[in-house]
C-alpha positions in Angstrom: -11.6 -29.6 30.5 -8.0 -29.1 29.3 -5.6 -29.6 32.2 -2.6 -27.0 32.3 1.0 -28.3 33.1 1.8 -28.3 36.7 3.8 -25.1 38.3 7.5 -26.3 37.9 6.9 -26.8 34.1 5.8 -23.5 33.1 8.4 -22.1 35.6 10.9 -24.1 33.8 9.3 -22.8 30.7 9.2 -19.1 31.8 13.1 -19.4 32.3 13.6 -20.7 28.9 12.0 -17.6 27.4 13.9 -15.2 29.8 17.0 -16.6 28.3 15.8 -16.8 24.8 15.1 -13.3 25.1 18.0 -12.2 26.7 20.3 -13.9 24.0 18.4 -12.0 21.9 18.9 -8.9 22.9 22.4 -9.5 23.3 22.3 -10.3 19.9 20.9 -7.3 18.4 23.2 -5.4 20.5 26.0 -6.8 19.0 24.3 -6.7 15.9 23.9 -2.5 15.9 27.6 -2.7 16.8 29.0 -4.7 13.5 26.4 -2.2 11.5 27.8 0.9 13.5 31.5 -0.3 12.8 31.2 -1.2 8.9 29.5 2.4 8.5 32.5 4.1 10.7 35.3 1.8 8.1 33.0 2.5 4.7 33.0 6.7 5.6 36.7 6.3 6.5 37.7 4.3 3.2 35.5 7.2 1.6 37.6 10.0 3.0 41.2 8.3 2.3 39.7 8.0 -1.5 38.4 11.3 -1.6 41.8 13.1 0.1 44.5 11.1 -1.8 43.2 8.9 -3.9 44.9 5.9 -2.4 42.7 2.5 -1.9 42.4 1.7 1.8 44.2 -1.0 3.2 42.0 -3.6 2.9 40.4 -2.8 -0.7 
């Protein structure tokens, strides 16, 4: 019969994955924000095109 690590490992082990996933998250979070600001800059270099015809800044 196959013997399963003792308690302390897979505790150790569990605590690994909670902080795997938590970076995770953390990461997508700041992931939606990047995405969230590059859409809010794109529309605004959109508009300053569209009103005046000037380039934004950072074209």
């Amino acid at each position: 019969m196959k013997q399963l690590p003792d308690e302390s490992l897979l505790l150790e082990i569990l605590e690994i994955v909670k902080a795997t996933e938590a970076k995770a998250s953390e990461m997508y979070e700041i992931s939606k924000q990047i995405s969230h600001n590059t859409q809010i800059q794109a529309t605004k270099r959109e508009e300053a095109r569209q009103l005046n015809g000037q380039p934004f800044p950072d074209d």
